[in-house]
C-alpha positions as CSV (number, residue, x, y, z in Angstrom):
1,X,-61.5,54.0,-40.1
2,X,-58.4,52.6,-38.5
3,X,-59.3,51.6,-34.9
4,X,-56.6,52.7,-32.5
5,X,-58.9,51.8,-29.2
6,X,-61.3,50.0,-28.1
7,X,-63.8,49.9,-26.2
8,X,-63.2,46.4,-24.1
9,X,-66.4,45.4,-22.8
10,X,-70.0,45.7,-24.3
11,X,-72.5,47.8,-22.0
12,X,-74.6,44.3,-21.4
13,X,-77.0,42.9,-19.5
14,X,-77.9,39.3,-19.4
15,X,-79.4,37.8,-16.4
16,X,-79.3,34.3,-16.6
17,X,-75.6,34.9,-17.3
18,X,-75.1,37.1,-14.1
19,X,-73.5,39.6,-17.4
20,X,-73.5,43.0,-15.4
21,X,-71.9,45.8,-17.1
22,X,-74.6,48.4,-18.2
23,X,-75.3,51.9,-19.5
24,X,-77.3,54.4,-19.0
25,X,-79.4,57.3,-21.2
26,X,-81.3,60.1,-20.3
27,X,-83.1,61.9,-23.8
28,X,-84.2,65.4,-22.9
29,X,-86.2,67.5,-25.5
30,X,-85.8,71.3,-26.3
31,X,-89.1,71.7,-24.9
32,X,-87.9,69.9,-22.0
33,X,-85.1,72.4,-21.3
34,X,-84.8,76.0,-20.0
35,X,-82.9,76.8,-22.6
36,X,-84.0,75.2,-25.3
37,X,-81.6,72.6,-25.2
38,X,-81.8,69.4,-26.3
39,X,-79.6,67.0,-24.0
40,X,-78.7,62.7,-24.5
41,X,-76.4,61.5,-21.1
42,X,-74.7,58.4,-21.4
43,X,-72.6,56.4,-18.4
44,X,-70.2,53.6,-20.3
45,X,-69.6,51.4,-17.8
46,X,-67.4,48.3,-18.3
47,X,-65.1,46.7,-15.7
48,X,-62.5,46.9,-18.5
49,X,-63.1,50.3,-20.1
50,X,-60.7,53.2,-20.0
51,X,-61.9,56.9,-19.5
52,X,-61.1,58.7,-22.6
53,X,-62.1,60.9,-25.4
54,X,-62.3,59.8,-28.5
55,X,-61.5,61.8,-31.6
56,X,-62.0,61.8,-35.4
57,X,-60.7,64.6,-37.5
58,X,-62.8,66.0,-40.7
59,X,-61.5,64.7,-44.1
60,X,-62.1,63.9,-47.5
61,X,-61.5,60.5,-49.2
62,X,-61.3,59.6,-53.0
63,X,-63.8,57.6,-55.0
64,X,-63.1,54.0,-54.1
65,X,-61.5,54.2,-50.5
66,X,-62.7,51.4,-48.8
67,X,-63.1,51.5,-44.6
68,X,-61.7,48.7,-42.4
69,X,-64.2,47.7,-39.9
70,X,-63.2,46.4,-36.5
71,X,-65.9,45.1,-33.6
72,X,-65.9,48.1,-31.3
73,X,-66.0,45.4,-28.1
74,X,-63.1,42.7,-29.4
75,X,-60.9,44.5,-31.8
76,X,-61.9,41.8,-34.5
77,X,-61.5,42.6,-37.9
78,X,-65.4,41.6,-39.4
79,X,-64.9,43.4,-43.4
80,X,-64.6,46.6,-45.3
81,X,-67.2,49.3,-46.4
82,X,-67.6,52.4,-49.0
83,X,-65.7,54.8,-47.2
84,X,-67.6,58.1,-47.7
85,X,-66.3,61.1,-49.6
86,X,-66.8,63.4,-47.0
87,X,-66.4,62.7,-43.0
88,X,-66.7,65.2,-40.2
89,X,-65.3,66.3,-36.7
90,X,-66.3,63.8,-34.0
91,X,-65.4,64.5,-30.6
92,X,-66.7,61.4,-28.4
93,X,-70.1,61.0,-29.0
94,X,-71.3,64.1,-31.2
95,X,-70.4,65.8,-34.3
96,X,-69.0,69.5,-35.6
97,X,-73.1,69.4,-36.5
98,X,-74.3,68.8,-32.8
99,X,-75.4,65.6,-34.3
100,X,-75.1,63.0,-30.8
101,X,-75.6,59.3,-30.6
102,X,-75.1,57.1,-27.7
103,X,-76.6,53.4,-26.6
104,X,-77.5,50.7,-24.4
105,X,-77.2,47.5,-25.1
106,X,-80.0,45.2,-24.5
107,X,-79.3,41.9,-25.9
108,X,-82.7,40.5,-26.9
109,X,-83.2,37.1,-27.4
110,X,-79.1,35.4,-28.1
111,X,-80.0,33.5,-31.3
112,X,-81.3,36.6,-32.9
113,X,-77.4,38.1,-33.2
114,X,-76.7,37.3,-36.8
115,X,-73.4,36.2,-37.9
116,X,-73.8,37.4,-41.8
117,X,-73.3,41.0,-41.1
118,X,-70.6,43.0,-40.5
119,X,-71.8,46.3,-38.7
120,X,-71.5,45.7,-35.2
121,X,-73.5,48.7,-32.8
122,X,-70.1,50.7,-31.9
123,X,-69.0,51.2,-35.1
124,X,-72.5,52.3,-36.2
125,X,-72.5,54.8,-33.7
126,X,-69.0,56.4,-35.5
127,X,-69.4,55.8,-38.9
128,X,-72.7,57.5,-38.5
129,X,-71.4,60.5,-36.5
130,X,-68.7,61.2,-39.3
131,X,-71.8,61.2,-41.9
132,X,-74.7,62.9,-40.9
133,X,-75.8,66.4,-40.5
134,X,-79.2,66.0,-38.3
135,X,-80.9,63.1,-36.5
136,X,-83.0,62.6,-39.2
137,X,-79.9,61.5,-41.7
138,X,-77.9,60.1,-39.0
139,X,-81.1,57.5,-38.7
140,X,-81.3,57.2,-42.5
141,X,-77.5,56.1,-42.3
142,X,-77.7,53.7,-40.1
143,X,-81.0,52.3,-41.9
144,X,-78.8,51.8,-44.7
145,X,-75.6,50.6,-43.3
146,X,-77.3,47.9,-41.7
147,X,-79.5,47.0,-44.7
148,X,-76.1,47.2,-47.3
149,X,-73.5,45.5,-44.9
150,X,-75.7,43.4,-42.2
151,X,-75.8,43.8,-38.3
152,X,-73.7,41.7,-36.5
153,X,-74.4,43.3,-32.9
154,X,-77.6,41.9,-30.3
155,X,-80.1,44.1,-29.3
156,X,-79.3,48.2,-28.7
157,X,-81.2,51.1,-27.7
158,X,-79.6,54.3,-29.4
159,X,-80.6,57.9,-28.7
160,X,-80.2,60.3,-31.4
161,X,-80.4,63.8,-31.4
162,X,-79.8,67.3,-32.7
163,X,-80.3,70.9,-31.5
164,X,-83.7,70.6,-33.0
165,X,-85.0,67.1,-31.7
166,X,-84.1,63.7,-30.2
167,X,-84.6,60.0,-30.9
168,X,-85.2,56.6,-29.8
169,X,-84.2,53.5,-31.7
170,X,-84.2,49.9,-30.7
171,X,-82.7,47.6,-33.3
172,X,-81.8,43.7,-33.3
173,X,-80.8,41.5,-36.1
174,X,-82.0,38.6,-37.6
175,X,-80.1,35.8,-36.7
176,X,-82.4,33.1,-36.8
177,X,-83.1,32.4,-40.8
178,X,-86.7,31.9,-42.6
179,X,-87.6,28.4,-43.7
180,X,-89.6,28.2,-46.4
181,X,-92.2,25.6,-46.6
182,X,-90.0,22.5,-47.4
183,X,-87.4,23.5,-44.1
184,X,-84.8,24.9,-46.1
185,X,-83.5,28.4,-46.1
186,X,-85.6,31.0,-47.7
187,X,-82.5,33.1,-48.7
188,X,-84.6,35.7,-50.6
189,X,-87.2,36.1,-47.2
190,X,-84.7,35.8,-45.0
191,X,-82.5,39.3,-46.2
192,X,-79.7,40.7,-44.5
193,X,-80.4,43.8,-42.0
194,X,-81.6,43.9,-38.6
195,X,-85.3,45.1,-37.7
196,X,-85.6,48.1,-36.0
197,X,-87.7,50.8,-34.4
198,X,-87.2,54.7,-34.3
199,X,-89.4,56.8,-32.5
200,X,-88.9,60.7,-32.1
201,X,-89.5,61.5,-28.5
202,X,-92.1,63.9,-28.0
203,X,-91.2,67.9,-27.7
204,X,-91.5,69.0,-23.6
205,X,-90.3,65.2,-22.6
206,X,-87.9,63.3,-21.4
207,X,-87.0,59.6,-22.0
208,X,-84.1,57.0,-21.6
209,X,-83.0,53.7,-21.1
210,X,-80.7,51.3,-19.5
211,X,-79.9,48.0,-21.0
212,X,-83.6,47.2,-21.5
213,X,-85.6,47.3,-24.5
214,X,-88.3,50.1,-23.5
215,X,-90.2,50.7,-27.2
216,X,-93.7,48.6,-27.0
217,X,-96.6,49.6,-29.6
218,X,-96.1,52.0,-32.2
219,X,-97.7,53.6,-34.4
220,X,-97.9,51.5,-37.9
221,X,-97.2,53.2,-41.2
222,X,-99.8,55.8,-42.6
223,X,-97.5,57.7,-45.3
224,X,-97.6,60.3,-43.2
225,X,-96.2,60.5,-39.6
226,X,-95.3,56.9,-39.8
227,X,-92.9,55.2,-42.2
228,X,-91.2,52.3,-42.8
229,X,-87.7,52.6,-44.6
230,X,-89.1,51.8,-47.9
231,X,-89.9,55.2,-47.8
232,X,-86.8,56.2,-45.7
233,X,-86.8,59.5,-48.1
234,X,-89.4,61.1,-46.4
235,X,-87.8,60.9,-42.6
236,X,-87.0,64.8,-43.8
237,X,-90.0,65.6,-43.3
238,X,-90.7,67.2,-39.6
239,X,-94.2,65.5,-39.7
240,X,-92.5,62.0,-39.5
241,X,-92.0,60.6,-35.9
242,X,-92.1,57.0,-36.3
243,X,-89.8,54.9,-38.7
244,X,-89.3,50.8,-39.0
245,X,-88.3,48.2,-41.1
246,X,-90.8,47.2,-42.8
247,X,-90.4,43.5,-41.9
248,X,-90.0,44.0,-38.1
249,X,-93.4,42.3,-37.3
250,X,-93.4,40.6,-40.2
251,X,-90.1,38.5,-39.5
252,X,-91.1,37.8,-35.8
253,X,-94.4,36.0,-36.9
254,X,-92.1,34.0,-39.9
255,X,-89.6,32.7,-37.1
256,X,-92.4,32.0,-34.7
257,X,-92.7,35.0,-32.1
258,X,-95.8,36.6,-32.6
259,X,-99.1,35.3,-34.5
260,X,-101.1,38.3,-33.4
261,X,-102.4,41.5,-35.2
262,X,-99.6,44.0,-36.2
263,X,-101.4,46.5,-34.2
264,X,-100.8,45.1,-31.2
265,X,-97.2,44.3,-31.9
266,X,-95.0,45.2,-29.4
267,X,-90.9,45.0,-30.2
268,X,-89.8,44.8,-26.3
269,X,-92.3,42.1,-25.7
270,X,-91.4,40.0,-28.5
271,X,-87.6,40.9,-29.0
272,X,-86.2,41.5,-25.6
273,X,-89.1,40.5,-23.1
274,X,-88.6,42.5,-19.8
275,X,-87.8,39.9,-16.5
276,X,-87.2,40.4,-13.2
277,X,-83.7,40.9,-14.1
278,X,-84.9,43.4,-16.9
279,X,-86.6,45.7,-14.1
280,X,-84.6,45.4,-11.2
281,X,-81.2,45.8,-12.9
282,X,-82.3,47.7,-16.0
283,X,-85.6,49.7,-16.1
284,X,-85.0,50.7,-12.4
285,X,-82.5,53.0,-13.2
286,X,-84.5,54.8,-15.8
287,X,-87.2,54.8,-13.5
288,X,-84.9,56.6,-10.9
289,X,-84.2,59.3,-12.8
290,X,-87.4,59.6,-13.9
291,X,-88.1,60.1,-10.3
292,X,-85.5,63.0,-10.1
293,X,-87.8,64.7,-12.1
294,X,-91.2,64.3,-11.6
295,X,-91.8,61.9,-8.7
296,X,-95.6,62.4,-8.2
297,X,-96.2,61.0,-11.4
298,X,-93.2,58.0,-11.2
299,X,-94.2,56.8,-7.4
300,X,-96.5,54.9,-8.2
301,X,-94.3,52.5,-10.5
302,X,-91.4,51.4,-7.9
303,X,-93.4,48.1,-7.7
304,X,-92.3,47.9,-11.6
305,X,-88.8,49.1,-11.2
306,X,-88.5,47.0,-8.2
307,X,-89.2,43.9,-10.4
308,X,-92.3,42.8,-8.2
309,X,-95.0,43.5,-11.0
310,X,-94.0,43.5,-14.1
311,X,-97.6,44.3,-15.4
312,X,-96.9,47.3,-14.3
313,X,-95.0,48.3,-17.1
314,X,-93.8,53.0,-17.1
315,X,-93.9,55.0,-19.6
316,X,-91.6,55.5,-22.1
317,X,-91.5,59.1,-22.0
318,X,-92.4,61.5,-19.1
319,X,-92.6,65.2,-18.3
320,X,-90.7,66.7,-16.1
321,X,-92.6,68.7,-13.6
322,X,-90.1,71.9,-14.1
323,X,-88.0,72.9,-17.0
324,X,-84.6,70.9,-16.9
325,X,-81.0,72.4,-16.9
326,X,-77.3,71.0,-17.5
327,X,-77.1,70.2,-13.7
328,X,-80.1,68.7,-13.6
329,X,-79.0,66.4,-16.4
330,X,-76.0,66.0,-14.3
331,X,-78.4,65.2,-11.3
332,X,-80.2,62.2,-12.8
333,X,-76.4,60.5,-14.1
334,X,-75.5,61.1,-10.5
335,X,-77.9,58.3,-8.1
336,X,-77.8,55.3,-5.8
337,X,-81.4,55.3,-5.4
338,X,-81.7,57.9,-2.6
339,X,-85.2,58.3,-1.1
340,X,-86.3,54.8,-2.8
341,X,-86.6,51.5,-1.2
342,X,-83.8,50.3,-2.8
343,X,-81.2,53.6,-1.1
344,X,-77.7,51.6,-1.3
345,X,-76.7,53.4,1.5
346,X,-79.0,52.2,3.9
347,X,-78.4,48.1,4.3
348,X,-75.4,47.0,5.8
349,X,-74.2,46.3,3.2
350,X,-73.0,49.5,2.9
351,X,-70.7,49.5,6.2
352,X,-70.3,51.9,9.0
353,X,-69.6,54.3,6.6
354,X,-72.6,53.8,4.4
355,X,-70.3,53.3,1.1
356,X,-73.5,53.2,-2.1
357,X,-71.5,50.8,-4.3
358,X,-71.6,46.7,-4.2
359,X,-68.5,44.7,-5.7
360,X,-69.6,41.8,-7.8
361,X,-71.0,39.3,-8.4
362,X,-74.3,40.9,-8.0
363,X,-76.7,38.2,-8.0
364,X,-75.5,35.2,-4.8
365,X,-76.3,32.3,-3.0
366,X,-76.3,31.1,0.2
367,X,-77.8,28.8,1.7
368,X,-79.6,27.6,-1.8
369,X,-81.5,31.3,-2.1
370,X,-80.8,33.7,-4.3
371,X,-80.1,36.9,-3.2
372,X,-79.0,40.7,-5.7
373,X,-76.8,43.4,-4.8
374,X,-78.7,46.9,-6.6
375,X,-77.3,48.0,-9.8
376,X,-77.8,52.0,-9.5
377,X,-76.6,55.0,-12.4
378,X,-73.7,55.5,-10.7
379,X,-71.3,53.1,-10.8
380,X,-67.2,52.6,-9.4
381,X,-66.7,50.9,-12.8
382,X,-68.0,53.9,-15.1
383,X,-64.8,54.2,-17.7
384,X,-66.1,57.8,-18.8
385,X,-69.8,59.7,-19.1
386,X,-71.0,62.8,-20.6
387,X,-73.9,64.9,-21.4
388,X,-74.5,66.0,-25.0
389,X,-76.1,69.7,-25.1
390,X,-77.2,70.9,-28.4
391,X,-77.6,74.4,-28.6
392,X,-79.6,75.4,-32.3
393,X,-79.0,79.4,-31.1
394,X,-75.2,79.0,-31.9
395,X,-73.0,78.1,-35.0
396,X,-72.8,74.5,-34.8
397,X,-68.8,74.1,-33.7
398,X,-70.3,76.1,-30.7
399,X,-73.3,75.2,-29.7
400,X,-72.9,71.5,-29.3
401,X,-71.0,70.6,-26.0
402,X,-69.9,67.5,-24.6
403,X,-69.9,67.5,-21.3
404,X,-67.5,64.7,-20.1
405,X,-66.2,63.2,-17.4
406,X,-64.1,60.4,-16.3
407,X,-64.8,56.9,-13.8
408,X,-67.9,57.1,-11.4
409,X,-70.5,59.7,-12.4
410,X,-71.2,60.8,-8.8
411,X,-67.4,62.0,-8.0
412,X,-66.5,63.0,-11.3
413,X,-66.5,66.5,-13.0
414,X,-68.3,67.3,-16.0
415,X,-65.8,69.1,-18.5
416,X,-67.2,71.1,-21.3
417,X,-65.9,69.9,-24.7
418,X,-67.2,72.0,-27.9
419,X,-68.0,69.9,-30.3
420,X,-66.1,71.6,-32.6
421,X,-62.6,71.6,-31.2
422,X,-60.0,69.8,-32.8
423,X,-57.3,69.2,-30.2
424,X,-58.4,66.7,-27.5
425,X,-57.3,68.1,-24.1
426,X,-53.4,65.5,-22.7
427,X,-55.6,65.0,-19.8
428,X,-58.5,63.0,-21.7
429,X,-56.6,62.2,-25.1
430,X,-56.9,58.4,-26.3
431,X,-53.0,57.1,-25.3
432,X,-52.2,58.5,-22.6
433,X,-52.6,55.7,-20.3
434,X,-54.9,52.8,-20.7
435,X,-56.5,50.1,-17.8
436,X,-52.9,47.9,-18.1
437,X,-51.0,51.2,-17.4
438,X,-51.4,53.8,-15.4
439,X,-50.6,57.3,-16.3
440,X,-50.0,60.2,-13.6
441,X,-51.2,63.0,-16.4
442,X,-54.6,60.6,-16.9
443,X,-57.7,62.2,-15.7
444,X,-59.0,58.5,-15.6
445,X,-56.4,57.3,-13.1
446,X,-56.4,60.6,-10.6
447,X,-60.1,60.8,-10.5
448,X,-59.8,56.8,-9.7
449,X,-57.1,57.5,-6.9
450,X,-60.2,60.0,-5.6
451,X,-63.0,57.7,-5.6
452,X,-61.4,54.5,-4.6
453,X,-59.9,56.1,-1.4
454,X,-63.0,57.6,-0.8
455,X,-65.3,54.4,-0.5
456,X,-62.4,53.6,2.4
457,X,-64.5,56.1,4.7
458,X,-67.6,57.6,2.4
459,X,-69.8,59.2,4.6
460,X,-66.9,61.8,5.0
461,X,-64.7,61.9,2.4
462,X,-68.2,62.6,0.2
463,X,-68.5,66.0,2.1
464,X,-65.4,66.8,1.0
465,X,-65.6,65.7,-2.8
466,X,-68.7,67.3,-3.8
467,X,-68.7,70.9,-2.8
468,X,-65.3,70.6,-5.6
469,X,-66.8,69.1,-7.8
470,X,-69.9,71.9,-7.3
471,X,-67.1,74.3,-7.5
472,X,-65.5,73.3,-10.8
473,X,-69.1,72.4,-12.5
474,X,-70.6,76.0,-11.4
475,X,-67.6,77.7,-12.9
476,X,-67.8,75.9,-16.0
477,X,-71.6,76.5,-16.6
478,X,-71.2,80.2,-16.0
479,X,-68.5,80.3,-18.4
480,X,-69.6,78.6,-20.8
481,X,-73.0,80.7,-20.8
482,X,-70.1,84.1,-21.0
483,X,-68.0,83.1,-23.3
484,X,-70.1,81.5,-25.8
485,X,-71.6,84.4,-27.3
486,X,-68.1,85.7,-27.8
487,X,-66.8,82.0,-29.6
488,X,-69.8,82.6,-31.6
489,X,-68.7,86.2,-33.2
490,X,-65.6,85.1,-33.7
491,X,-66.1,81.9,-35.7
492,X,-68.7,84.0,-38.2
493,X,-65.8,86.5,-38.5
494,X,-62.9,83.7,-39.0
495,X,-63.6,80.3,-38.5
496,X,-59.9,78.9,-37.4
497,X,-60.2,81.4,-34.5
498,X,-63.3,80.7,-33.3
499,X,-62.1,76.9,-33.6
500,X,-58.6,78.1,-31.4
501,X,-61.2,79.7,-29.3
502,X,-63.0,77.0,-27.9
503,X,-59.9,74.8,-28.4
504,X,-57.7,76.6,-25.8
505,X,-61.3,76.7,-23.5
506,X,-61.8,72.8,-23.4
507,X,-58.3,73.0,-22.7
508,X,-57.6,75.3,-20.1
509,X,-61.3,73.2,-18.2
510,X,-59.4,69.9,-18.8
511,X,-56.4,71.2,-17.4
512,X,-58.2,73.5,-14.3
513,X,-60.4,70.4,-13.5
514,X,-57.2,67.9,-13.3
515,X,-55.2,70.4,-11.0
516,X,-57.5,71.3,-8.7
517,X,-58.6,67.4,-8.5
518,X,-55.0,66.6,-7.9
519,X,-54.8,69.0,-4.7
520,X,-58.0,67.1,-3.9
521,X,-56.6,64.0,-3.3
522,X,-53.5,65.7,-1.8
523,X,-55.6,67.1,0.8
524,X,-57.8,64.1,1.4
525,X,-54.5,61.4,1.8
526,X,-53.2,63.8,4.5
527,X,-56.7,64.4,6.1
528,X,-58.0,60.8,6.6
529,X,-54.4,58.9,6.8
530,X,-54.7,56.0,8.9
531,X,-58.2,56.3,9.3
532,X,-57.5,59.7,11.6
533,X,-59.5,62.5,10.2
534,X,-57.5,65.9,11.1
535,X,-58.9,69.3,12.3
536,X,-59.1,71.7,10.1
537,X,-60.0,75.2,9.7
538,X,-61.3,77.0,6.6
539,X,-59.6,74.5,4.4
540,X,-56.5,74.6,6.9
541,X,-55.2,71.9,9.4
542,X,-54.5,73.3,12.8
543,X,-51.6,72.3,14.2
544,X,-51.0,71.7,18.2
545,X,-50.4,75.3,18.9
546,X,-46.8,74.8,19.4
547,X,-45.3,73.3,16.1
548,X,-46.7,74.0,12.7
549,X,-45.6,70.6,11.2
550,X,-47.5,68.9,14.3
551,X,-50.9,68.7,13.8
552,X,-53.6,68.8,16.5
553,X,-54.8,65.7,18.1
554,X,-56.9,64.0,15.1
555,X,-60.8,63.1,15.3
556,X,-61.5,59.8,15.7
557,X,-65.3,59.3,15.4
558,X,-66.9,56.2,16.5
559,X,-68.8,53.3,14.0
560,X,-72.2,54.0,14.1
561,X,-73.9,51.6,17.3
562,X,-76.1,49.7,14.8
563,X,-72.3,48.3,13.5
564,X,-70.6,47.9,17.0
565,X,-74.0,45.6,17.6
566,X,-72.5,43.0,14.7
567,X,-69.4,43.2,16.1
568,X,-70.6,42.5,19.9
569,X,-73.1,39.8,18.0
570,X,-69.9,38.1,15.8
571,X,-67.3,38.4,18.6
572,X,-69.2,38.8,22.0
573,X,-67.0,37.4,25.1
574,X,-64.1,37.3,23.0
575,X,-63.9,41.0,22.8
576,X,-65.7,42.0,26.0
577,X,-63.3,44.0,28.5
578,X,-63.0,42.4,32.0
C-alpha cells in the first residue's frame, strides 16, 4: 500500500506530557439499535489532521507482491509485508463487507512500545479493512499481522464490527524484553507481537472508549467461549466472545507488573493504569455519552469521570434505556458536557457568549497550582468523524454506511457514504486541499470558516447552525431509509448499477451538504458583521422601509451582567461615566 496521506498526529493522551489530542468511540450492538443496526462512531482529532475521506480500490495482486509499510502518524517508512492476493473496497473506516474498525489511542506504559516491529496501529486498521470479511477475521488478521511482523505502535483500543456484532480490543506491545535468569535477553521468551485483549460486546449494549484503556478482568480461556490465539481458528465460532494472547498475563508477571493470580488479572490496571488524567480527560467523555443514554444508571459515576474517585471505576458496557437510532449516535459524538458539573458553557471561561471550547494548553499554572481546561467529544480540532451503520438486511455494498463529516462534531453534517461506492465525492476526496493549503471546494475548510466565526459570538450564531445542520441530517436519513430498498434491487439485478447508484447518492449528499453550508456562512458573515446582528424575517433581512440595500437598524444585545461585573471589577473608575 503506497501511502499518499497521512494522518499527522496520533489520537494521544499522555498526562504527564500535557499530550492532548484524543478520540473518541461509541460501539452500539444490533440489539442496541431500532433497527437492527450495529453502529462504531469515531471523532479523529489532531491539531494537525485534515478532514478527508480516505479510499482504497478492490484489486488483486500476484504471488510475491510485497506491501510498503509507512507509520500512519510520521510518514516513516518501518518495512514491507506479504501483500495479499485479494484486497477490497475501503471507504474511510469500513469495507464493501460492512466490516468497520476505528481506535483510540491509549499509550500504556512508554517503555512497553517496542521498536522490533513494524505494524504500527494505523496501518493495522487498513491492511485489515482491505482483508477481512467479518469482525471475526478482521481480528484474526490483526492477531496475525502483529504476531508475523511485530507492533511497533503504544497502547490502542480498536472497535470492530460487522452487521452481525461488534468488538473491543485493547492491544500493547512488548517493548521491554525478558531476562532470563543470568540478565541477558531471553530471545526465545521474549517473541515478537504485542499482547492483546478482544472482547465481543454484549448483544442489547453499548460501549466505547476515549484514549483510556477500559478492558479490566476477563474471562480466561475454557476452549469454549474464551480463547487465546493459539486457538485463533475457532474465533468462527459465534460461541466465542473473548480472545487473547496467550502470554498477556504471562509477560506482565516476567517483566515485573503483576505477581498475582491470572484470574484477577486486569490489562488496564497493569498496562495503562487509569490517573486523574485518565478520568478526567479520557474516561469522562465515555462516561458522557453513556449519560446521553441511560443517565439513571451513569449518575452515580461522575465522581469517577470527574477524576475525584477513581475506585469508582464504570462499566465497560451499558444499556441504553431506549432503543438507539443514527441521530442518537450522532447525539452522543455531539457534547460539551451539558447538564454535568463539568457544562463548558457555564464558567467564564466560556465568555459572554458562553463559547463550549478551551484553546490549549489544557492543563496551567498560576500562581504554583495547577489548574485543567475540560476535554469534551466535541472538539474545534476534530479533522473529520463518522458513524459506521451496518445494516445485515441489505447487500453488503448497501447496507454499510459511513456517515461522515468534517472538523468539530457539533457543527458539522453527517454525510451518508455507502460503503460500497467507488468514487469519493471532490468535496471530501484526499488532495483537494490539505491543513498547509486551503481549498475553496474543501468541505474541511468551509465547514471551518463556519465554526471558527461562530465561536466569535456562539450563543447565537449556534441557533442559527443547527436547525441546518437538522435540516440536511433529517433529509439524508429519510432518504437513505427510501432509496435503499431500491439500491438494493438494483445491485442483485446488475451490480455496476447498483454501485453508480449509490455512487451518484453520496455524491449528490456531498455536494447538497457543501452548497447549502456555503449559503450558510454567506448568510451568517452578512448577519453578525461587526458584531451587529441584523433583523430578519423568515430567513429575510428587513431593510429600513425605504431602500432595499439598507438594512434596518441592527440588534445590538447587551453582554450578559455577570460579564459587565469583570469589566466594572478590572477597570472600575477608569471606565465609569462622570
Amino acid at each position: 500500500m503506497k501511502k499518499i496521506f497521512l494522518i499527522a498526529s496520533a489520537c494521544l493522551f499522555i498526562f504527564s506530557q500535557n499530550k492532548l489530542n484524543a478520540c473518541t468511540n461509541f460501539i452500539v450492538t444490533k440489539g442496541a439499535s431500532k433497527d437492527g443496526s450495529t453502529f462504531i462512531s469515531y471523532a479523529a482529532d489532531s491539531h494537525t489532521l485534515y478532514g478527508e475521506l480516505y479510499h482504497w480500490k478492490t484489486g488483486t495482486h500476484p504471488a510475491g507482491t510485497m506491501l510498503d509499510i509507512y507509520e500512519w502518524d510520521s510518514g516513516r517508512k518501518l518495512g514491507q509485508i506479504k501483500q495479499a492476493s485479494v484486497t477490497y473496497n475501503v471507504v474511510g473506516n469500513i469495507n464493501e463487507h460492512q466490516v468497520a474498525i476505528s481506535e483510540t489511542t491509549y499509550g500504556g506504559l512508554d517503555y512497553l512500545k517496542d521498536k522490533r516491529g513494524i505494524i504500527d496501529y494505523g496501518s493495522l486498521i487498513y491492511i485489515t479493512l482491505q482483508r477481512a470479511k467479518t469482525a471475526r477475521e478482521a481480528i484474526k488478521i490483526m492477531s496475525e499481522l502483529v504476531a508475523e511482523y511485530g507492533y511497533c505502535s503504544g497502547g490502542e483500543s480498536f472497535s470492530i464490527s460487522d452487521a452481525n456484532e461488534a468488538w473491543i480490543m485493547e492491544m500493547i506491545g512488548k517493548g521491554k524484553p525478558i531476562l532470563d535468569k543470568k540478565g541477558a535477553v531471553d530471545n526465545k521468551a521474549w517473541t515478537l507481537s504485542s499482547v492483546w485483549v478482544a472482547l465481543r460486546v454484549p448483544d442489547g449494549y453499548v460501549s466505547g472508549h476515549a484514549n483510556q484503556a477500559r478492558i479490566t478482568t476477563f474471562p480466561l480461556a475454557n476452549g469454549k467461549t474464551s480463547i487465546t490465539t493459539k486457538d485463533i481458528a475457532k474465533i468462527f465460532n459465534p460461541n466465542v466472545e473473548v480472545v487473547y494472547t496467550p502470554d498477556v498475563i504471562s509477560y506482565a508477571k516476567a517483566i515485573g507488573l503483576y505477581d498475582g493470580k491470572d484470574a484477577d488479572f486486569s490489562f488496564s490496571d497493569i498496562y495503562a493504569p487509569v490517573d486523574f488524567g485518565g478520568a478526567r480527560f479520557c474516561e469522562s467523555r465515555v462516561w458522557s455519552g453513556f449519560m446521553k443514554i441511560n443517565p439513571d444508571e451513569m449518575a452515580k459515576y461522575e465522581d469517577y469521570a470527574r477524576g475525584d474517585n477513581l475506585k469508582n471505576r464504570m462499566p465497560l458496557w451499558i444499556k441504553p434505556n431506549r432503543k438507539l437510532d443514527v441521530k442518537d449516535v450522532f447525539a452522543m459524538m455531539r457534547d460539551h458536557f451539558q447538564g454535568t458539573s463539568m457544562d463548558m458553557t457555564k464558567d467564564v471561561g466560556a465568555g459572554p457568549f458562553t463559547c463550549p471550547y478551551r484553546w490549549r494548553p489544557m492543563t496551567w499554572d498560576y500562581q504554583g497550582v495547577n489548574y485543567i481546561h475540560e476535554r469534551a467529544i466535541s472538539s474545534q480540532q476534530t479533522g473529520f468523524s463518522f458513524i459506521a451503520q451496518c445494516r445485515g438486511k441489505y447487500p453488503a455494498p448497501i447496507g454499510g454506511i459511513l456517515w461522515f463529516g468534517v472538523d468539530d462534531s457539533y457543527t458539522s453534517v453527517y454525510m451518508p457514504m455507502f460503503c460500497g461506492i467507488t468514487k469519493i465525492p471532490h468535496y471530501v476526496s484526499v488532495g483537494n486541499g490539505n491543513m498547509m493549503t486551503y481549498s475553496p471546494t474543501a468541505a474541511f475548510w468551509l465547514f471551518n470558516q463556519v465554526s471558527n466565526f461562530a465561536y466569535t459570538r456562539y450563543k447565537d450564531m449556534i441557533l442559527d447552525i443547527l436547525p441546518v445542520q437538522e435540516e440536511l441530517e433529517n433529509n439524508f436519513i429519510q432518504l437513505v431509509e427510501q432509496q435503499s430498498e431500491k439500491f438494493a434491487k438494483e445491485y442483485n439485478a446488475n451490480k455496476e448499477a447498483g454501485i453508480n447508484a449509490i455512487n451518484n447518492f453520496s455524491g449528490t449528499a456531498a455536494a447538497t451538504t457543501f452548497t447549502r453550508w456555503k449559503d450558510l456562512y454567506h448568510f451568517l458573515l452578512v448577519k453578525y458583521i461587526d458584531g451587529n446582528i441584523k433583523k430578519e424575517e423568515n430567513g429575510k433581512f428587513l431593510n429600513n422601509g425605504n431602500n432595499d440595500v439598507i438594512p434596518a437598524a441592527p440588534n445590538q444585545p447587551r453582554y450578559p451582567d455577570w460579564y459587565y461585573k469583570l469589566i466594572i471589577d478590572d477597570a472600575g473608575e477608569n471606565i465609569r461615566a462622570k
